[in-house]
C-alpha positions in Angstrom: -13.3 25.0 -31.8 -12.1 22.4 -34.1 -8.4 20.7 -33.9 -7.3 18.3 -36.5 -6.2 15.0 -36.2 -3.0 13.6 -35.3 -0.8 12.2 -37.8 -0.5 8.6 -38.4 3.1 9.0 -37.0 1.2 10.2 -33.8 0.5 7.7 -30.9 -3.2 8.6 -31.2 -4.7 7.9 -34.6 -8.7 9.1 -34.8 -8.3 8.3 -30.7 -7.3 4.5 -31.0 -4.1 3.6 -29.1 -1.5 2.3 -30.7 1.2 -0.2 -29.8 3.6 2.0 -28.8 1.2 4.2 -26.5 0.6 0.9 -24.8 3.7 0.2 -24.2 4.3 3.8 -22.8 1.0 3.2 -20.3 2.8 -0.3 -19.2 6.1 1.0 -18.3 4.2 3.5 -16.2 2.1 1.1 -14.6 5.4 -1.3 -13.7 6.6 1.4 -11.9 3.5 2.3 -10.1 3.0 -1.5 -9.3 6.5 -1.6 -8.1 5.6 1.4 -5.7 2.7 -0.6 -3.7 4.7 -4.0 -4.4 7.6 -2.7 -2.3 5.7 -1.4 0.6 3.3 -4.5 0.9 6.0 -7.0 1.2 8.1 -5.3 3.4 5.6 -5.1 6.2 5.4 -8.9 6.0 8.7 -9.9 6.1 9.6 -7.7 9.0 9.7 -10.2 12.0 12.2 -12.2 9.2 14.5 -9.0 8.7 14.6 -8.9 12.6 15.5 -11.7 13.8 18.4 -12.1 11.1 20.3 -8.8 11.6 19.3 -8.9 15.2 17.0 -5.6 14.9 15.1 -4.1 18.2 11.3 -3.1 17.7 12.2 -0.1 17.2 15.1 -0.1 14.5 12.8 -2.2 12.5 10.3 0.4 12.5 12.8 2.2 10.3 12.5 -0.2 7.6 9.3 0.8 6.5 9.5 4.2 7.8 12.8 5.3 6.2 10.9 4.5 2.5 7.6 6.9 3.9 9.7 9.6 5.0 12.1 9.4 1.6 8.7 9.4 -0.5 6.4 11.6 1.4 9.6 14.7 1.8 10.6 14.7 -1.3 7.4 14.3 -3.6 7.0 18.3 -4.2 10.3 18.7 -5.1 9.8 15.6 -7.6 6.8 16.5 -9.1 8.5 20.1 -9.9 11.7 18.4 -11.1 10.0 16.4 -13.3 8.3 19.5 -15.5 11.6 21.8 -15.2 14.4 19.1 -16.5 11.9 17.1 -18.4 9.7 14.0 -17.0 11.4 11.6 -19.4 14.3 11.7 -17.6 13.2 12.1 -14.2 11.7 9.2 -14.5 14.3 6.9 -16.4 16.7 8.4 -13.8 14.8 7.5 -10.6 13.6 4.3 -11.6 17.7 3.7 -12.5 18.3 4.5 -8.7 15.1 2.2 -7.3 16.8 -0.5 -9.3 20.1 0.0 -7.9 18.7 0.5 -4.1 16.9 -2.9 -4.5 19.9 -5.1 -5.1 21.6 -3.3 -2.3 18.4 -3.7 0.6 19.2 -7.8 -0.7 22.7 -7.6 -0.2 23.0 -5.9 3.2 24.1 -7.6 6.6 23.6 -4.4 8.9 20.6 -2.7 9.7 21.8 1.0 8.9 22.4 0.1 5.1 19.2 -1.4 4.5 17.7 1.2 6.3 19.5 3.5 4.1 18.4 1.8 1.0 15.0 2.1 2.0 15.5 5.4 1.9 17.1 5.8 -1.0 14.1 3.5 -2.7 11.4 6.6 -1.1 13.4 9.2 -2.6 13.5 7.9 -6.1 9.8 6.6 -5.9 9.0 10.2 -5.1 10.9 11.4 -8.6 8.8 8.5 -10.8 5.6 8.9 -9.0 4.9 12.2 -10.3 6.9 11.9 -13.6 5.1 9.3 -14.2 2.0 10.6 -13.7 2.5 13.7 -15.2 3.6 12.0 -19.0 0.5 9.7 -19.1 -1.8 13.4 -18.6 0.3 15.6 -21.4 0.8 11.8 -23.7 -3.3 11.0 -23.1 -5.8 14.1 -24.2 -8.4 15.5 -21.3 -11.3 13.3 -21.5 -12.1 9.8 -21.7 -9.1 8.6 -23.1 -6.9 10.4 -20.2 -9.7 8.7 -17.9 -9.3 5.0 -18.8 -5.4 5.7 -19.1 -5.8 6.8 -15.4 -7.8 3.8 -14.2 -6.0 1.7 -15.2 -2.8 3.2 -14.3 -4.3 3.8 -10.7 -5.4 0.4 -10.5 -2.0 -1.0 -10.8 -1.4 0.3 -7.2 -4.0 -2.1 -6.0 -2.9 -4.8 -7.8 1.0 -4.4 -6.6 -0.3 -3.9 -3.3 -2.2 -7.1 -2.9 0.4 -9.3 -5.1 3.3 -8.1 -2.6 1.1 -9.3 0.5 0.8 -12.9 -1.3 4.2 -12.6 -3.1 5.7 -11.8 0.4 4.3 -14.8 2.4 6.3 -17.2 -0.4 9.4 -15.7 -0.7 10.0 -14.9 3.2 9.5 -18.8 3.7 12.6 -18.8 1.7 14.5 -15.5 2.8 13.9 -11.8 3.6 16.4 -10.9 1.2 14.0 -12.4 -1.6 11.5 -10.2 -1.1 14.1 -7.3 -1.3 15.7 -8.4 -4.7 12.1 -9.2 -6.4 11.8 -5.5 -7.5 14.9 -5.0 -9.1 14.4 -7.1 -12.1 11.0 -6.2 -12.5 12.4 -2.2 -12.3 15.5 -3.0 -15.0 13.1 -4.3 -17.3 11.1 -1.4 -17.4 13.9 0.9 -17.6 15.3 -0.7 -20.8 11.8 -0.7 -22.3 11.1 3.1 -21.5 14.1 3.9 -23.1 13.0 3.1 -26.3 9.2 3.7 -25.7 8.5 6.7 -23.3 7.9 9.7 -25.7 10.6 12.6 -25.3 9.4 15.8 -23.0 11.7 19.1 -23.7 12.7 20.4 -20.7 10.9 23.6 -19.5 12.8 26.7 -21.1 10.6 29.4 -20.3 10.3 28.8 -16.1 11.9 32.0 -14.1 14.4 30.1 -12.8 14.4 27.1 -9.9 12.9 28.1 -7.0 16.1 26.5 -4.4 14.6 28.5 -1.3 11.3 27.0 -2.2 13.1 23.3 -2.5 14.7 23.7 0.9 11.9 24.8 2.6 9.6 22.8 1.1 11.3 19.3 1.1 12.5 20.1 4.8 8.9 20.9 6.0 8.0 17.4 4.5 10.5 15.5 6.1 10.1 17.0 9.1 6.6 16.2 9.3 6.8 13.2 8.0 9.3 12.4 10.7 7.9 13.9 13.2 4.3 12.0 13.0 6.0 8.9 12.5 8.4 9.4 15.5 5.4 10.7 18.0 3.7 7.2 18.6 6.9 6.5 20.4 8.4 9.8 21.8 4.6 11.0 23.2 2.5 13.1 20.9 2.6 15.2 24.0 6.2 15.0 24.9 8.4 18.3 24.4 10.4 16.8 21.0 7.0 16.5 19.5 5.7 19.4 19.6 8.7 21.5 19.4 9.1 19.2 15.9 5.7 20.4 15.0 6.1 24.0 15.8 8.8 23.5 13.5 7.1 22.1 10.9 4.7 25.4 11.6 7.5 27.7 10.9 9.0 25.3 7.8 5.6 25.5 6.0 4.9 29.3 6.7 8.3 30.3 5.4 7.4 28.1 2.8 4.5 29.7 1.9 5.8 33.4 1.9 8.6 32.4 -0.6 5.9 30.9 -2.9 3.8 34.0 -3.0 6.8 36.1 -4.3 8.9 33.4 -6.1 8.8 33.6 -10.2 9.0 30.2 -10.5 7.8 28.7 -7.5 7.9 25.0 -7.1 4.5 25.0 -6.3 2.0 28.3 -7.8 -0.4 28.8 -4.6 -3.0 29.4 -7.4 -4.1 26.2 -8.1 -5.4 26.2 -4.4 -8.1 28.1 -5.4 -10.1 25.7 -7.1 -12.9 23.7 -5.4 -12.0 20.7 -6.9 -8.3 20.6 -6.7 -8.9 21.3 -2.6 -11.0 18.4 -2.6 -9.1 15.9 -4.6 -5.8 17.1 -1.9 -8.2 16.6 1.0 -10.1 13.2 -0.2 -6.7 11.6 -1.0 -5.5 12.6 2.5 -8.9 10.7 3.9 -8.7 8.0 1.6 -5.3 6.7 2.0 -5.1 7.3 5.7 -7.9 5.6 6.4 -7.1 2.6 4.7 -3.5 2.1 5.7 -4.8 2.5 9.2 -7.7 -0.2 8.5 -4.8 -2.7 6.7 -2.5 -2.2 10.0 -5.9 -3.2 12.1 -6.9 -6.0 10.0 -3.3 -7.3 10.1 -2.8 -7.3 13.4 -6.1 -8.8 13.8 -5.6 -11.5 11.8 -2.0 -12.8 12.5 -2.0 -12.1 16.2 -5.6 -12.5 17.7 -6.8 -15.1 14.9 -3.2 -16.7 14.4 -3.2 -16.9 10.9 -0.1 -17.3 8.7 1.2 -14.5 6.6 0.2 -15.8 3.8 -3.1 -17.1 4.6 -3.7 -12.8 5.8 -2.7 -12.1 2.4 -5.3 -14.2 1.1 -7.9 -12.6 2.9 -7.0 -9.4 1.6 -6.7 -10.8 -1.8 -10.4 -10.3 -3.0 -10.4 -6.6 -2.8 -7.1 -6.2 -4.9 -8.6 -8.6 -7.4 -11.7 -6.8 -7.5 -10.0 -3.7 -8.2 -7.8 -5.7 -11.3 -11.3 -6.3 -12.8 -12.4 -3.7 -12.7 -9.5 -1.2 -14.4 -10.7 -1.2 -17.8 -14.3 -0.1 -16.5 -13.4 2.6 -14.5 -12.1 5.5 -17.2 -15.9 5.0 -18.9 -17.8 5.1 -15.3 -16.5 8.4 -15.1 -16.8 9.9 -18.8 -20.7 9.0 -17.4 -21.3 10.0 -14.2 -17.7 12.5 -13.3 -15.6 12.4 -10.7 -17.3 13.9 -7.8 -19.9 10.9 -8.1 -17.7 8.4 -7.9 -16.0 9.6 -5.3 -18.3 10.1 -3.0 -20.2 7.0 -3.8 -16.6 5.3 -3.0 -16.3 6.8 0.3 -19.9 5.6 1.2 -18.6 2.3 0.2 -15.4 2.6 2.4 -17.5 3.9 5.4 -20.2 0.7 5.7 -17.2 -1.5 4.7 -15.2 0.0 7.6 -18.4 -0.6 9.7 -19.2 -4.0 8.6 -15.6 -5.0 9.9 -16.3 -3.7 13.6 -18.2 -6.8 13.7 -14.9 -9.0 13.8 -14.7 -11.6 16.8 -12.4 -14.1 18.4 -13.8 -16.6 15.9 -15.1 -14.9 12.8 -16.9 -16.7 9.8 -14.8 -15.1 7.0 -17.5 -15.0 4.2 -20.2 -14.0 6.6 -18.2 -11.0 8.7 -14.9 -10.1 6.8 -15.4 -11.1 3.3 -18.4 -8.5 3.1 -15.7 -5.8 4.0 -13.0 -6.6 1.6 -15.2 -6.6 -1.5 -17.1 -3.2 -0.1 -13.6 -1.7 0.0 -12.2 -3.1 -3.1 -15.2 -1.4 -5.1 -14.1 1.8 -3.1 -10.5 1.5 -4.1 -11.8 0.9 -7.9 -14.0 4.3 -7.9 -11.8 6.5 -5.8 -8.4 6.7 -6.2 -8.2 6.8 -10.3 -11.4 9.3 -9.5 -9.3 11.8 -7.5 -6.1 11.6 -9.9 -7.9 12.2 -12.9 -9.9 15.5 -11.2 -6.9 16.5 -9.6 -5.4 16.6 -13.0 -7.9 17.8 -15.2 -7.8 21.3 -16.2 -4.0 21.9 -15.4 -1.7 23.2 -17.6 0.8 20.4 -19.5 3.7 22.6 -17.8 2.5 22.3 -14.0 1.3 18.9 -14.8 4.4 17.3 -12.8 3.6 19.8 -10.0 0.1 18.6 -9.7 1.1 15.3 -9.6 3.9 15.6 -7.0 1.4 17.5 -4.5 -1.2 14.5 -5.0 1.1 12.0 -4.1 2.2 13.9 -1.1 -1.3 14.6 0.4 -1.5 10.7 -0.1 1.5 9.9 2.1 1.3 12.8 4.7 -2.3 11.4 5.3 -1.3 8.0 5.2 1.7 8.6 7.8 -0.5 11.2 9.9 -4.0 8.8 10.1 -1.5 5.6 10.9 0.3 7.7 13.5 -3.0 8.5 14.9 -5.0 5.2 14.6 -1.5 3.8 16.3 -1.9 6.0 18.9 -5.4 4.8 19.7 -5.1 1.1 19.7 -1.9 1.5 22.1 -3.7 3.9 24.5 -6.9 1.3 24.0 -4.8 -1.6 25.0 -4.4 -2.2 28.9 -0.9 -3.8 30.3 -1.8 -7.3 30.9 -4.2 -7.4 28.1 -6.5 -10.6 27.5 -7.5 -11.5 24.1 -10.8 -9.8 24.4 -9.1 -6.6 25.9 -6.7 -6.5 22.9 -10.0 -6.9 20.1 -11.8 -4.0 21.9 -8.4 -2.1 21.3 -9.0 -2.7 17.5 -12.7 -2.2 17.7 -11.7 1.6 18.8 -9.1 1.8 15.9 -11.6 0.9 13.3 -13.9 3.3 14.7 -11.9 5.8 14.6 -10.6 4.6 10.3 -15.0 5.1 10.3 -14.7 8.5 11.4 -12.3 9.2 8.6 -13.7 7.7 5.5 -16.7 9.3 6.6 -15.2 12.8 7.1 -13.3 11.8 3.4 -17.1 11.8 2.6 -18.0 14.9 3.5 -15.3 16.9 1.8 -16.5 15.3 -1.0 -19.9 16.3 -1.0 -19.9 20.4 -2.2 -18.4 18.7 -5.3 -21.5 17.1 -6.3 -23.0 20.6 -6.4 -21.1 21.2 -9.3 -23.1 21.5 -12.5 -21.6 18.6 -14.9 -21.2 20.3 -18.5 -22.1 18.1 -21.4 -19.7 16.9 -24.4 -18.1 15.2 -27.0 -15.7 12.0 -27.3 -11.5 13.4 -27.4 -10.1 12.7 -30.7 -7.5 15.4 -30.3 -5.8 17.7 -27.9 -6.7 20.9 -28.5 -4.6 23.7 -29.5 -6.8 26.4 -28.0 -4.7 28.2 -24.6 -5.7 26.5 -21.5 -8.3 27.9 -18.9 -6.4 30.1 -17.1 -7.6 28.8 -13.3 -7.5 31.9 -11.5 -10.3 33.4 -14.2 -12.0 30.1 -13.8 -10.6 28.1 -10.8 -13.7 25.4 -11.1 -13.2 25.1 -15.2 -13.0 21.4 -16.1 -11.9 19.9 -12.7 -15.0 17.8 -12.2 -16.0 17.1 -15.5 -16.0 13.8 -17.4 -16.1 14.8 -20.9 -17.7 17.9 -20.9 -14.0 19.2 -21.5 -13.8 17.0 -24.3 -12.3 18.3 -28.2 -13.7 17.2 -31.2 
């Protein structure tokens, strides 16, 4: 069918963006940036943060942890927040709160309070995550306009991530509490400008009420896992707390699940499980992020303590996959009006597996350009084709009003898999690693890490795979959204979810 144009007043005029929608995409993006900034400059600064507030090994620990487990328990509950009371203000809100919890983590002189702000940070990052998500796919039309929206909003995560590893080294040569404060300004800057640029979302008035058993359940099974994987390195993933905590978890999620099924409003609809697609975009997030958080911990460790590189100087090595990533963000979005998602995808997991690969060539005394360098810019063209590839077909074909849901379940299959994989990679190097360890002994320890980040790119590959199966429809440039009812997805559960513009309007 045909939909007519926007009005001039509207943010897309014949599809051209205007000021104000870039503006919208940037305040987005400064809080995605923020997201990956925060994490990446907190791992470096650790030893800093330690030896000034006099933290044990394992205290510390809860520095980075507290954020993960703040983030990872909380994202359905933010994603569904975000459609019921109105993403605009979700977001404004939470982003409010990141601020606030950033000056306090620079402030602090204990542990437990920075800890605490940490935590505080997760939880707020796991309200704008999928707000912010959710406005830039009901503000941005299915299609390519959506698409380049995504890449480049995607991309930003890259980008924070490898700034924060360089910005990190600098500051922390001057203080800890530097790196600490650096995201607050950046956070209250976009806050003022969203208030006058993010459009206004309407709270959802026709939802059958909140689902508060469903919260409960929900956000406790999350946390619980999310504790308890991060915990088991340390307590045995065989000892008695462990697996009483995941039996738990067990319980949490089926109770969970039960109250879904017969909830009105749940706070996540079980349909949208039944799609192909939306399974694998869940699944390849889990594999991607998991597997590259546990190669970044290897590759750290690798660098600082067996090569004895400076902080900085490891920053730099990772540098070239983040910029490559930058470059690329404008590309991206018309890559995959061409070839879809499932393509991409899978063509950036083949990249992540011989990257991974490459690496296990590593040595006491590695030529960077010749054995490393080859890896960085293998996974940086992964990071480029992947992750906007798996938000925009994890999005595509959903419903403006479970939009935020969506969201808030991707983000969490991205940090349960991140926690879980590091937890397990963890696991490995420390059982690889003998008591008196030489420097060879502790390299063969990493060498069975990255083997085992190998084995999970490459099973990130093949849950990819059935997706390329899928017959890609053909179609037409988005000018406008249409006002045609959406696919309902349990008539069509595959409709539109790995398409590039065959859903397109014109």
């Amino acid at each position: 069918m045909t939909s007519p144009l926007p009005s001039p007043a509207s943010p897309l005029v014949e599809g051209r963006w205007t000021a104000r929608l870039w503006g919208t995409l940037l305040v987005l993006c400064a809080a995605m940036f923020l997201d990956a900034l925060d994490v990446s400059m907190v791992g470096v600064a650790l030893p800093s943060i330690g030896a000034d507030l006099s933290l044990s090994t394992s205290t510390l620990q809860w520095v980075v942890s507290a954020y993960i487990l703040g983030y990872g328990g909380l994202l359905l509950l933010g994603g569904r927040t975000a459609d019921l009371l109105g993403r605009r203000q979700v977001f404004l809100v939470a982003l409010g709160v990141f601020a606030l919890a950033s000056l306090l983590g620079g402030f602090v002189d204990s542990g437990p309070l920075l800890i605490a702000s940490r935590f505080v940070k997760g939880l707020s990052a796991a309200f704008t995550a999928p707000a912010g998500l959710s406005i830039i796919t009901t503000t941005f039309p299915e299609g390519p306009l959506r698409n380049r929206a995504l890449a480049i909003y995607t991309t930003c995560a890259a980008t924070g991530f490898s700034m924060g590893l360089v910005l990190s080294g600098l500051l922390t040569e001057a203080s800890w509490r530097l790196t600490m404060l650096l995201p607050a300004p950046i956070a209250l800057t976009a806050l003022a400008a969203g208030l006058k640029l993010l459009p206004r979302s309407a709270r959802e008035k026709d939802h059958d009420g909140y689902d508060v058993p469903g919260a409960v359940l929900g956000t406790a099974s999350m946390l619980l896992l999310v504790f308890t994987v991060v915990q088991a390195p340390e307590a045995g993933w065989a000892s008695a707390r462990t697996l009483l905590s995941f039996l738990a978890v067990v319980v949490l999620l089926t109770a969970f699940v039960l109250v879904e099924r017969r909830s009105a409003g749940p706070l996540i609809r079980l349909g949208v499980l039944r799609s192909g697609s939306q399974i694998r975009a869940q699944l390849g997030a889990m594999a991607f992020f998991g597997s590259y958080v546990g190669f970044q911990f290897i590759a750290t460790l690798y660098m600082q303590t067996l090569l004895g590189w400076s902080a900085l100087h490891t920053a730099l090595a990772f540098l070239p996959a983040g910029a490559l990533v930058a470059l690329s963000s404008t590309k991206v979005g018309s890559i995959v009006d061409r070839f879809g998602t499932p393509r991409l995808i899978a063509a950036g997991f083949v990249f992540m597996v011989v990257g991974y690969a490459l690496f296990l060539r590593v040595d006491l005394d590695p030529v960077y350009a010749a054995v490393i360098l080859p890896s960085m810019l293998l996974i940086g063209a992964a990071c480029a084709l992947v992750f906007p590839s798996l938000n925009i077909q994890a999005t595509n074909g959903v419903a403006d009003h479970e939009q935020g849901m969506v969201s808030g379940l991707l983000n969490t299959s991205v940090q349960v898999g991140g926690a879980i994989f590091l937890a397990v990679v963890t696991a490995v190097v420390t059982a690889s690693t003998p008591a008196d360890p030489t420097p060879q002994a502790v390299l063969d320890s990493y060498h069975s890490g990255l083997a085992v980040v190998t084995v999970i790119a490459a099973t990130g590959l093949l849950i990819t795979l059935p997706g390329l199966r899928t017959r890609r429809p053909q179609g037409s440039v988005v000018i406008a959204r249409s006002t045609a009812p959406e696919t309902d997805p349990k008539a069509d559960p595959e409709a539109g979810a790995e398409a590039g513009p065959g859903r397109a309007v014109v």
